[in-house]
C-alpha positions in Angstrom: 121.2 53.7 -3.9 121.1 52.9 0.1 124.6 53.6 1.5 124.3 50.4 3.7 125.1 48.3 0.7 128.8 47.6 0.0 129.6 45.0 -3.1 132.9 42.6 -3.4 133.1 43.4 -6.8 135.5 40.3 -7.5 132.5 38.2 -6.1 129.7 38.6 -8.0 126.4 36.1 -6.6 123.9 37.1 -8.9 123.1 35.3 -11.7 120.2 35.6 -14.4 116.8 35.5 -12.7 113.6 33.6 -14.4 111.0 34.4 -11.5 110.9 38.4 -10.8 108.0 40.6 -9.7 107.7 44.2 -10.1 105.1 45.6 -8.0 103.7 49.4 -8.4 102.2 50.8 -5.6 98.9 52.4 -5.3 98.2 56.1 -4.1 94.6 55.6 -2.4 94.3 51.8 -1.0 91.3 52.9 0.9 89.5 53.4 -2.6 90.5 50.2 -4.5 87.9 47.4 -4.2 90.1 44.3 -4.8 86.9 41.8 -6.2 86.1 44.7 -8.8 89.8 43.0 -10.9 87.8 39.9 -11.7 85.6 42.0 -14.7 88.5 43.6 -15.6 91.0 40.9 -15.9 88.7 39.0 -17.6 88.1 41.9 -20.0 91.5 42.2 -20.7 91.6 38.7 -21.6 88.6 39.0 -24.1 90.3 42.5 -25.6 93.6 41.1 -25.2 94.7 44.4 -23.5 98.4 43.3 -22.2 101.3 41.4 -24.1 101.5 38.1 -23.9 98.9 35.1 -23.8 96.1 35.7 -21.4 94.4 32.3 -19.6 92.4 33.0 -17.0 91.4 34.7 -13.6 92.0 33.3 -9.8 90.2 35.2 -7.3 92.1 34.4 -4.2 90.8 37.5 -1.9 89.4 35.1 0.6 93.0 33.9 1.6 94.3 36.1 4.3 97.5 37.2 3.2 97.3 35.5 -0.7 97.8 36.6 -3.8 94.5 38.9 -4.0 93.1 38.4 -7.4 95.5 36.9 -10.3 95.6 37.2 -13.6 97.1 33.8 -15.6 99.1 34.5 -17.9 101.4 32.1 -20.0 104.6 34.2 -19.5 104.0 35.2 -16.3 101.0 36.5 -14.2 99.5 40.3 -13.0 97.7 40.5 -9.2 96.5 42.3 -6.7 99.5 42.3 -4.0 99.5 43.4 -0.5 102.8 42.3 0.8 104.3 44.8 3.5 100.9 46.8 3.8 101.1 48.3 0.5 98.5 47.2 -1.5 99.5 47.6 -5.5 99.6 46.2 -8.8 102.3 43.5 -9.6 103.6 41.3 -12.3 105.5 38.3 -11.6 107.2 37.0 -14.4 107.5 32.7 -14.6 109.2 31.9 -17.7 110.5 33.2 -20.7 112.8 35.0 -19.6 116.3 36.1 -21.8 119.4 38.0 -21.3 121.2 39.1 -18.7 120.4 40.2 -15.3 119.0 43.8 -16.3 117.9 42.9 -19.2 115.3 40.6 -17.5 114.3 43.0 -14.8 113.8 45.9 -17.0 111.7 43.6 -19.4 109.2 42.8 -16.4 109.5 46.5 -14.9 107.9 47.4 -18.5 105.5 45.0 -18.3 104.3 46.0 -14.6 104.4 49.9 -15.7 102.4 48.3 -19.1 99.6 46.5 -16.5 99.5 49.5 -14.0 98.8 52.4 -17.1 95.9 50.2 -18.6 93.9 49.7 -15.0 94.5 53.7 -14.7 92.3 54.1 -17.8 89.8 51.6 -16.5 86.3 53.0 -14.7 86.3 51.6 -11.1 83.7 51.7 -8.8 86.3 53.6 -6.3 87.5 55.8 -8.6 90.4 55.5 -11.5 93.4 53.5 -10.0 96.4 56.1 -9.3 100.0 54.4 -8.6 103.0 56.3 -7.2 105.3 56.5 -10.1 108.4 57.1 -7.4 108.5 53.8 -5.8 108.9 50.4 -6.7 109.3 47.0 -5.4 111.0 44.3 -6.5 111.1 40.4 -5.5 113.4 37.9 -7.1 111.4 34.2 -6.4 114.3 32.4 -7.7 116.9 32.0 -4.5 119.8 30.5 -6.4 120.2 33.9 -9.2 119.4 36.2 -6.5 120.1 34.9 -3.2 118.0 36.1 -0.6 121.9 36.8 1.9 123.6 40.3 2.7 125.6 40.1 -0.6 122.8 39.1 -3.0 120.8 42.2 -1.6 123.9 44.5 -2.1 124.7 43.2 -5.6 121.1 43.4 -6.9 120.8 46.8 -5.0 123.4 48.6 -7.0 122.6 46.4 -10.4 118.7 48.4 -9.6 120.2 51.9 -8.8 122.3 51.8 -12.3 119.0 50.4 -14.1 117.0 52.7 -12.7 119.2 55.5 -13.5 117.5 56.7 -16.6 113.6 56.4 -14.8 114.2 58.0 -11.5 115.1 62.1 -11.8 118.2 62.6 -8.9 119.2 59.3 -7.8 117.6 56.3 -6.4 117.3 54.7 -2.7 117.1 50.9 -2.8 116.7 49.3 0.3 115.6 45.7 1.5 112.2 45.3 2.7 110.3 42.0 3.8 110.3 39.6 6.2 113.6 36.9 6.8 113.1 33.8 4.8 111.6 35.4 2.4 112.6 36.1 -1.4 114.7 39.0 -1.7 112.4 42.0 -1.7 113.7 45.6 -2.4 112.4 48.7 -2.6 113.4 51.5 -5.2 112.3 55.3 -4.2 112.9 57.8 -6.2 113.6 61.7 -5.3 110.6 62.4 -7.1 107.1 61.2 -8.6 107.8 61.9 -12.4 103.7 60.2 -13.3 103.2 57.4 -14.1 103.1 58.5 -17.9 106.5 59.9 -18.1 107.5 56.6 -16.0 106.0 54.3 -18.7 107.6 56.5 -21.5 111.2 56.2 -19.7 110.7 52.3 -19.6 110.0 52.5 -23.4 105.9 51.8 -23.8 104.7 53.8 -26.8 101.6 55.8 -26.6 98.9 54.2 -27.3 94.9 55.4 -28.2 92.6 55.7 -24.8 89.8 52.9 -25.8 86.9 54.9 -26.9 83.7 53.6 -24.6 80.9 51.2 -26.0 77.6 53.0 -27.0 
């Protein structure tokens, strides 16, 4: 956890988030061709390759600083994401959500780690997508459970060091990234870069078959 942040532990801001994103970041940007998502997203819709209902694909690559290319889910939605010049993989969860704060945030940190491991296995033109499996980026959308202020940044940074206790090997830095005005955005780095196997087995993903390839 970042030394800069300091909690009042008698005055707790942080309540139960509903919108949270979890972004994984990926290894070789220069590689990943973001249009090539569309076929896959709408594969996984057809194999039903994530949890959750899957609706539908938005390709919003020609909007300069959008979302990339969306998946639509019902609880909540997987994209492309390029926010501060790291392109990645994120999901954002919308609704659904239950329990308490890391209860919800681990729930949609397995689901990213879930989204991220299946593109891995997918053939893209650029190669097979590689994440760093020491880094993560969070972003809490919902202002009033996670205040984008001093204190809601040092709350929810030591509520993600102690979560991310049992993923990260040696301790975790979490520090506030993003621009002012916007959702609270932090970063998690770990000490080291476990894989992004081991990280989806310490989030609690079985292992499942590699699809065997059409004929």
């Amino acid at each position: 956890m970042s030394a800069a942040f300091v909690v009042d532990s008698h005055a707790s801001v942080l309540r139960p988030p509903e919108r949270i994103g979890v972004k994984l970041v990926l290894r070789d940007p220069e590689r990943f061709d973001r249009k090539a998502m569309i076929p896959v997203f709408h594969r996984w819709i057809q194999d039903a390759a994530l949890d959750g209902l899957l609706i539908d694909v938005h390709d919003y690559t020609h909007v300069a600083g959008g979302p990339g290319v969306m998946l639509i889910a019902h609880e909540g939605h997987v994209r492309t994401d390029e926010a501060g010049g790291e392109l990645g993989l994120e999901f954002e969860r919308k609704r659904g959500a239950t329990g308490d704060f890391h209860a919800r945030v681990w729930d949609t940190l397995k689901r990213a780690v879930e989204a991220a491991v299946t593109l891995s296995e997918e053939p893209l033109p650029g190669g097979p997508a590689r994440f760093f499996s020491d880094r993560l980026v969070f972003r809490f959308a919902d202002r009033l459970a996670v205040p984008p202020t001093d204190a809601g940044a040092a709350e929810a940074g030591v509520a993600l060091a102690a979560l991310l206790s049992p993923v990260f090997d040696g301790g975790t830095a979490v520090t506030r990234v993003g621009g002012e005005g916007d959702p609270l955005t932090l970063r998690a780095q770990g000490l080291r870069d476990p894989g992004l196997q081991v990280l989806a087995e310490r989030v609690g993903l079985a292992p499942r078959p590699r699809p065997v390839a059409a004929e």
